[in-house]
Structure formats: structure tokens, C-alpha cells
N, C-alpha and C positions, 0 to 999 in steps of 0.2 A: 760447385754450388748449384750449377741450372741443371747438372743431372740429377742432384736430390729433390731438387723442386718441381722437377718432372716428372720423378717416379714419386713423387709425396701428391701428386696431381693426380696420376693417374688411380693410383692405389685409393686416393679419398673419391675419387669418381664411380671408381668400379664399389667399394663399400657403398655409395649411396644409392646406385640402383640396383644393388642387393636390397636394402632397404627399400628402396620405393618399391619394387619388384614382391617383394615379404607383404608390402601394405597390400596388395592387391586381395590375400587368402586372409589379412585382417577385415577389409571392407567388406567380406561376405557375409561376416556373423555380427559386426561392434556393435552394431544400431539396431540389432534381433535379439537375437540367440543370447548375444555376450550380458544384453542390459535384461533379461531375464535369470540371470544365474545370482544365487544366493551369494556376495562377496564379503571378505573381513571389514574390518571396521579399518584398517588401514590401505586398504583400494585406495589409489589417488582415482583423481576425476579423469575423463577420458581424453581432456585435452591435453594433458600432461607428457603424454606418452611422443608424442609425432615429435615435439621440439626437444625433450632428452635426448627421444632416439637419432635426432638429425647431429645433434652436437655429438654421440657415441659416435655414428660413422666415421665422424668428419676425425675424432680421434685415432680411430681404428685407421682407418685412413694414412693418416700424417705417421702414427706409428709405423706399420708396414713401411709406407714411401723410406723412412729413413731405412730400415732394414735392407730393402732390396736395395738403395744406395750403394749398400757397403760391397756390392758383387753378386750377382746371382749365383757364379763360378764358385762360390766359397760354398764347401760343406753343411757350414754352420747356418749361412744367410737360408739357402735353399731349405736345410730341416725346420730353421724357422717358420718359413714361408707357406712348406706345407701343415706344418698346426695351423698356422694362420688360415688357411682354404678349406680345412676342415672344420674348423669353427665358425668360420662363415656359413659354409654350408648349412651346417646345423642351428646355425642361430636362423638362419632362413624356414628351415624343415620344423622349428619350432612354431613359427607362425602358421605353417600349413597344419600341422597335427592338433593345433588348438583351436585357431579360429577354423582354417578350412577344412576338418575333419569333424570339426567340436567336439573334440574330445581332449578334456581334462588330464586325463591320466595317461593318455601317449605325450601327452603336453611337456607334462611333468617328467616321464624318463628319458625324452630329447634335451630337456632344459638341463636334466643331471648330468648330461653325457655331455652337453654345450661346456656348463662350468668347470670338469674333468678336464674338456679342450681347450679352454680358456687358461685356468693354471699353467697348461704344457705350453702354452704358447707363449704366455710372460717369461717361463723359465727360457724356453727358448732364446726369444727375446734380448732379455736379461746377458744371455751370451755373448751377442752380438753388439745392443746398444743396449744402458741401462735407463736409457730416456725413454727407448722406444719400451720396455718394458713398463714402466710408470706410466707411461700414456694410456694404457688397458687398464689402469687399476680403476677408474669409473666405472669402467665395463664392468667391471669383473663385481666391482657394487651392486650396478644395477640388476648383474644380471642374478645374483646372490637374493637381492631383494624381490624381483619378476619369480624367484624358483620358490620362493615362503608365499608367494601371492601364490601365484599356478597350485603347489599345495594345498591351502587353504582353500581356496576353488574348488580342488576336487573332493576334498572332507565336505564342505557344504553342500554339494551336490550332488 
């Protein structure tokens, strides 16, 4: 139990300064660029985003921990692990091609390729633990919902 609760530590650590780390190429544009752009009528408000996205980490997080729990040494844990890092990545490279690039529409085929990674990584997932697999499916909302925003963004503008 303390080595799940310490790779369930670490893993929600390392997911949250991905995200804090992501905010930095959001903070260049949210308060300029971002509140000048044409948005859908379903935009949430700006506050919205920081406290979802902190509870998605902390998910993402606790998912993974349980995952590498189960052995690094294992096949299955490991092919998890790396969807897992590439999803991250890309969920990071999302925030730079939109906010820190402004651009909409690289935005949008990072976001496609993110949700592609997402899927493979519940499946993943799903193999090893199917808790850890349910604990992405927020994500895997949000991030369905951010890719119909991101779109919308780019038709408007």
C-alpha cells in the first residue's frame, strides 16, 4: 500500500507541474489575445478552467500512480505508461500552440491527436487496472468538450 501511495504521489506531482508548467504559455495570451477572440455561446468563463484543470491532474495523477504500482517490469504497465507520457506531452504542446503560438487551428490538430492519445491510454489502462482506466474518463470529457471549444474558436476567427 505505501508503494502505491507513493507512486500515486508522485505521478499526481509530476501531472501538476505539467499543468502549472502549461499555464505559463496560457498566461501569455488569456488577459489579451484570448479575450479578444470571437467565442461560442458555450465558452465557460475564464475562471473555470484553473480548478477543473487542477482536479483533471490530480486525477490523471492518482490514475497513473495506481498503474505504475502494479510494476514498471510488466509489459503491459510500461506500454501503459508510455500513452500516458505522450498524452501528457501533448496535452502540454496543446497549451503552447494555442495560447503561446495563438493559433487556433494548430490548437485544434494537437487537441485531435491529444483525444486519439487519450482513448489509447484508457484502453491501455483498462488492461492493467480498470479503476485507473475510469479515472481518465473526466478527462477524456473535458477534453472532448476544450476540442468542440478550440473548433468553434477557429470557425469564429
Amino acid at each position: 500500500m505505501k508503494k502505491t501511495a507513493t507512486r500515486i504521489a508522485i505521478a499526481v506531482s509530476i501531472c501538476l507541474l505539467i499543468g502549472f508548467l502549461s499555464g505559463f504559455a496560457t498566461q501569455t495570451s488569456v488577459n489579451d489575445w484570448y479575450t479578444t477572440l470571437n467565442k461560442p455561446s458555450f465558452n465557460p468563463p475564464n475562471w473555470i478552467f484553473a480548478p477543473v484543470w487542477t482536479v483533471l491532474y490530480i486525477l490523471m495523477g492518482v490514475s497513473a500512480g495506481i498503474v505504475w504500482a502494479k510494476g514498471f517490469y510488466h509489459i503491459w504497465v510500461k506500454t501503459a505508461l508510455y500513452h500516458f507520457g505522450f498524452q501528457l506531452l501533448f496535452n502540454a504542446l496543446w497549451s503552447i500552440m494555442f495560447f503561446g503560438f495563438r493559433n487556433p487551428f494548430w490548437g485544434l490538430l494537437t487537441i485531435l491527436i491529444l483525444l486519439i492519445l487519450i482513448l489509447a491510454t484508457i484502453k491501455w489502462f483498462k488492461v492493467v487496472s480498470k479503476t485507473a482506466a475510469y479515472l481518465l474518463i473526466p478527462y477524456l470529457i473535458w477534453v472532448s468538450f476544450a476540442t468542440m471549444l478550440n473548433y468553434k474558436i477557429w470557425v469564429l476567427n
